[in-house]
C-alpha positions as CSV (number, residue, x, y, z in Angstrom):
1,X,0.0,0.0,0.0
2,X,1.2,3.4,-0.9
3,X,0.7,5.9,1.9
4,X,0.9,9.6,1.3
5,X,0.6,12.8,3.5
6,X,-1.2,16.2,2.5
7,X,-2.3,19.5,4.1
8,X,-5.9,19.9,2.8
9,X,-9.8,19.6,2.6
10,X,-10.9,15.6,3.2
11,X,-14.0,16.7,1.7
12,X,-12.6,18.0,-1.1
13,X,-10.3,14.8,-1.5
14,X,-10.6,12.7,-5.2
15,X,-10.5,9.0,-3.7
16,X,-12.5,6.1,-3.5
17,X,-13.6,6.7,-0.1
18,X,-13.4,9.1,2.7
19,X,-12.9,8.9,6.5
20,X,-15.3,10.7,8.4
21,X,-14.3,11.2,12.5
22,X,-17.5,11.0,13.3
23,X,-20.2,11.1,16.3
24,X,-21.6,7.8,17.9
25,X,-25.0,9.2,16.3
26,X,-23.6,9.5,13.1
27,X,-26.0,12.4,12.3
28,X,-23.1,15.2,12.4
29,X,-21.6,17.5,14.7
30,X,-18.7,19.9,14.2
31,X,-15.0,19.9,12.8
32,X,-14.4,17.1,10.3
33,X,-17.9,15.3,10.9
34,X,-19.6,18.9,10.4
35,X,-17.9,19.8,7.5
36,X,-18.2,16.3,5.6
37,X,-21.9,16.2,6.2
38,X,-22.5,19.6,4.7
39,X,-20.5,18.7,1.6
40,X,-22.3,15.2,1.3
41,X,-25.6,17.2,1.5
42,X,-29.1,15.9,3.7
43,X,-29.3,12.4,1.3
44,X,-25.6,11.3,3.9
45,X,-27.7,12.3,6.6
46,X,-30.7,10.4,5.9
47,X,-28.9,7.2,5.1
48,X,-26.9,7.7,8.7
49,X,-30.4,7.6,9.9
50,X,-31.2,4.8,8.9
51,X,-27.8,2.9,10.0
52,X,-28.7,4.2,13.8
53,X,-25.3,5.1,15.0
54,X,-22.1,3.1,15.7
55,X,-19.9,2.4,18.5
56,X,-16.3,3.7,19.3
57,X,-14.1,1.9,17.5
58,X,-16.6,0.5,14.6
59,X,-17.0,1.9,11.6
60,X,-20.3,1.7,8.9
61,X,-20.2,2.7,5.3
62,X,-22.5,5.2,3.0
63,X,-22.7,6.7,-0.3
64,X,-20.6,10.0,-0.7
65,X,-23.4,11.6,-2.6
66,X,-22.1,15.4,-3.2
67,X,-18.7,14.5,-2.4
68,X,-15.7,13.6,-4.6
69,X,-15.7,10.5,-2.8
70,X,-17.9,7.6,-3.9
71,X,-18.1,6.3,-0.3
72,X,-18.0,7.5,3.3
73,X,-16.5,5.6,6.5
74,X,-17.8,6.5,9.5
75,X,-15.7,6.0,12.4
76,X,-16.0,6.6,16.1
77,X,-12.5,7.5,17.6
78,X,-12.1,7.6,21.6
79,X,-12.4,10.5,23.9
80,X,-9.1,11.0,25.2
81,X,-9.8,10.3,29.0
82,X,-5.9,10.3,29.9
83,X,-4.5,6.8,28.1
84,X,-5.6,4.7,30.9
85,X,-9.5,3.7,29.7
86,X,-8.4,1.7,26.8
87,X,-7.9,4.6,24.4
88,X,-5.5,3.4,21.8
89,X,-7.0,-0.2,20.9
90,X,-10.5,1.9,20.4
91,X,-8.1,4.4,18.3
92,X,-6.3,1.7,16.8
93,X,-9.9,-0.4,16.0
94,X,-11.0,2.6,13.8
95,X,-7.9,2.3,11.3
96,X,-8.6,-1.6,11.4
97,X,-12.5,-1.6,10.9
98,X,-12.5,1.6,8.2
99,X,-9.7,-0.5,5.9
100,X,-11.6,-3.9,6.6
101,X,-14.8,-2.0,5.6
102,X,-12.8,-0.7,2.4
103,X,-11.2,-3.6,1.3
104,X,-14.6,-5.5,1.7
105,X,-16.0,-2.5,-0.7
106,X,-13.3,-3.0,-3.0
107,X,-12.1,0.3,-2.5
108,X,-8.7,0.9,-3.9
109,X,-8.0,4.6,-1.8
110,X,-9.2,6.0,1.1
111,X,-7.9,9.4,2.7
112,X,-8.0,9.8,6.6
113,X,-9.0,12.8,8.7
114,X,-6.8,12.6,12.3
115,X,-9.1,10.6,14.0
116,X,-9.7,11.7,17.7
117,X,-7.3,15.0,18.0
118,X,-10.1,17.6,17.6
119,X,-12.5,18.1,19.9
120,X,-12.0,14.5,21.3
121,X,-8.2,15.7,22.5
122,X,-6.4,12.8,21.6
123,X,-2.6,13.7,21.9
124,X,-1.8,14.6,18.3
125,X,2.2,12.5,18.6
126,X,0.3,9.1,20.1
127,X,-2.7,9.9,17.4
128,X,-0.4,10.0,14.3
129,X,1.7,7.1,15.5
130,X,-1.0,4.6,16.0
131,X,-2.8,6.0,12.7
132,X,0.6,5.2,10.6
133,X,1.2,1.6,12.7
134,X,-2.4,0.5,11.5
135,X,-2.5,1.5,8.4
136,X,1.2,-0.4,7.5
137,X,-0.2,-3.3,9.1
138,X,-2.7,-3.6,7.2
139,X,-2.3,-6.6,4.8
140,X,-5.5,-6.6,2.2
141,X,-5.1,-5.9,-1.2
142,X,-7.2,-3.1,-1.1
143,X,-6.9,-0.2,-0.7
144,X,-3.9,0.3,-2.8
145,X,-3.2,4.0,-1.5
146,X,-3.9,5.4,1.8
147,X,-3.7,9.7,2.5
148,X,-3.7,11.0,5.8
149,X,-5.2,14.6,5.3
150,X,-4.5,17.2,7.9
151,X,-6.1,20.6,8.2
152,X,-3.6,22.2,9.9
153,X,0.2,22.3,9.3
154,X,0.7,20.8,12.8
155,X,-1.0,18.0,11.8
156,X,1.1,17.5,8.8
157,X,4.0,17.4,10.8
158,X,3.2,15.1,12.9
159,X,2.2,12.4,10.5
160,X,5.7,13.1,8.7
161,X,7.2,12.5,12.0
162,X,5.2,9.1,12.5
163,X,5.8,8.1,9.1
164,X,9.2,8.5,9.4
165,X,9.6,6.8,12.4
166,X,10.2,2.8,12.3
167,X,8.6,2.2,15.7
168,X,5.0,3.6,14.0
């Protein structure tokens, strides 16, 4: 799997599929989740509906309807509570589930948001480095290419960092 690294709009990302950090609800909220939702339009919302939510660490699939993207994952990462209340195999279970979900799609590329390090608080450093573990672990065929998107430029850093670390 080829894994790249770009500063930029997730919703405005030409790939297969898209990540969305989303709510348990899955029916929306703010940052990545907000912004996704609005692109999408009210037909993502509707469909979310009719899915009724989804657990931390799960992840459920929908049409992208406005979007780039031909598909949505919806994942749930943790609220960061500290490290101790089983925060990074729930972090880690999102990466797994949304590229199970996409190689069961046949979906060949799928860009990431940074699950967990907005309004969740995840540490950004432990975020990245268990985003870039899963996603090298992962041993499907599909997807072929995998883009972590970040909004922010210290984002984007910190995925370089974890990419360019062997212990990610």
């Amino acid at each position: 799997m080829r894994i790249e690294v770009v500063l930029g709009d997730i919703t405005s990302e030409t790939v297969a599929a898209i990540v969305n950090a989303a709510n348990s609800s899955l029916l929306g909220g703010g940052g990545v989740d907000g912004a996704i939702h609005r692109a999408a339009g009210p037909e993502m919302l509707a469909e979310c509906l009719s899915i009724g939510g989804c657990p931390t660490g799960e992840a459920r699939i929908t049409n992208g309807y406005r979007l780039a993207a031909r598909w949505v994952i919806h994942t749930v990462g943790p609220v960061w509570r500290g490290g101790d209340a089983g925060e990074d195999e729930l972090l880690a279970s999102c990466y797994r589930n949304s590229l199970a979900l996409a190689a069961a799609h046949g979906i060949d590329s799928i860009a990431f948001p940074a699950i967990s390090t907005g309004v969740f608080g995840y540490p950004i450093d432990k975020a990245t480095a268990i985003a870039v573990r899963e996603v090298r672990a992962h041993r499907e065929a599909l997807p072929k290419l995998a883009r972590f998107v970040c909004f922010d430029a210290t984002t984007f850093r910190a995925y370089e960092a974890a990419l360019g670390s062997d212990d990610s």
